[in-house]
C-alpha positions, 0 to 999 in steps of 0.5 A: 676251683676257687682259690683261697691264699690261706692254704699257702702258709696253712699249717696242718693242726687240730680244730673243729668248726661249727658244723664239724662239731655238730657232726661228731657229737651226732656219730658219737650219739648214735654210736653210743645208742648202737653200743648200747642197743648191740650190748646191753638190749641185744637188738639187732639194730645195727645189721638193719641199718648197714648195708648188705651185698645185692642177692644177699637176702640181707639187703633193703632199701632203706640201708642206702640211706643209713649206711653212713650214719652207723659203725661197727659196734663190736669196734669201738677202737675203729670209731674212735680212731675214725672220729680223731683223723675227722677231727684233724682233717675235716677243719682245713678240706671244709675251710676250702669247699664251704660248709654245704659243699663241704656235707655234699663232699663227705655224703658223695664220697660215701655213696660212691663208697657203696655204689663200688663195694656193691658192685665189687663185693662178688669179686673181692669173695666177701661180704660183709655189710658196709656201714660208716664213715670211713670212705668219706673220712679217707677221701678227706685225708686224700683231699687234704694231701692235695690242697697242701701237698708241703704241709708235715704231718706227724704219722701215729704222732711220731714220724713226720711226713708230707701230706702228698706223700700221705695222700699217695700213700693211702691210695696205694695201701687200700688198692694193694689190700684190695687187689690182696683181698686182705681187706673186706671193705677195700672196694667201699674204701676205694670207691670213697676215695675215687668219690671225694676226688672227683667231686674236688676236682671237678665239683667246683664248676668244672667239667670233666671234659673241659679239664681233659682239654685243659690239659691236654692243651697245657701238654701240647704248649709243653711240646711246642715249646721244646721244639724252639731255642732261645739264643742271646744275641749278646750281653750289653747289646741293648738292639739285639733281639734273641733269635728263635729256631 
């Protein structure tokens, strides 16, 4: 993966870039459209557009490709909410892939979002429709924790925390809420988070099977090492070598 010397001394902070801009002024003109439609036009737009469980009767084609694009208009908190962790986090995960990788990034995390809520909907005994960003918008929080794993973070704006703790911390809630079945799109969620990480680790030229060699190389240099210990042969004795065993 590339490297950027940047994230060394990168501090967590608002900030949107061109392309994030343009992408929260389009979720917001179309939620708005949504809220209109749903409330004041009484148009059923919305369950057209969102994605239903295969079998439902409900489910069509089309919704694979919309799914991402509209939220729930009877949750305008949830939106907004949505729309400020993008506005925190986007700028600093796009800063490290690139704009394009960057869209590539967040639309893979929602398609792997549906492809794991479609397959796990009988399982967790709901179905609901899927619909919005918020696989892709944890795979970014996930993402970020990972690329600065020291950077503090001011949770609910009052307790600081460290972004890998952040990380681990949001992956462990939404597979317990899941496993629970407390929560109706926990499979979706997951399935965003499992998306983004991936494409991260290995969307970057990378293949998986080279990275599992790599590691497992880097593991038996580990063990190989442990099996030898260094002895001084003695201080101020500039002929002495150290003694392997």
């Amino acid at each position: 993966m590339p490297s950027n010397p940047q994230y060394a001394s990168m501090n967590f902070g608002p900030g949107l870039t061109s392309l994030g801009k343009k992408m929260l002024i389009a979720y917001a003109v179309i939620y708005v459209l949504e809220l209109a439609a749903t409330h004041w036009l009484n148009l059923g737009i919305v369950s057209r557009l969102a994605v239903y469980p295969i079998g439902s009767g409900l489910f069509d084609w089309w919704q694979i490709f919309t799914h991402p694009f509209v939220h729930n208009p009877y949750s305008p908190i949830g939106f907004l909410l949505t729309c400020l962790v993008f506005f925190f986090f986007s700028n600093h995960v796009e800063q490290y892939f690139g704009p394009q990788r960057f869209l590539a990034f967040f639309y893979i995390s929602a398609a792997g979002g549906l492809v794991c809520g479609l397959l796990l909907a009988n399982v967790q005994a709901f179905s609901p429709p899927f619909m919005g960003m918020s696989p892709s918008i944890l795979a970014m929080v996930v993402v970020f924790g990972f690329l600065n794993p020291e950077a503090t973070i001011l949770l609910m704006f009052v307790l600081p925390i460290k972004a890998k703790y952040m990380s681990y911390a949001t992956i462990i809630v939404t597979a317990v809420l899941f496993l629970a079945k407390s929560n109706p799109a926990g499979a979706y969620h997951l399935g965003g988070m499992a998306a983004g990480y991936l494409y991260f680790k290995f969307g970057q030229g990378v293949s998986p099977i080279l990275w599992i060699k790599s590691q497992y190389f880097a593991w038996k240099m580990k063990r190989l090492k442990k099996r030898f210990t260094v002895l001084d042969g003695g201080k101020g004795k500039d002929d002495d070598k150290p003694t392997y065993h």
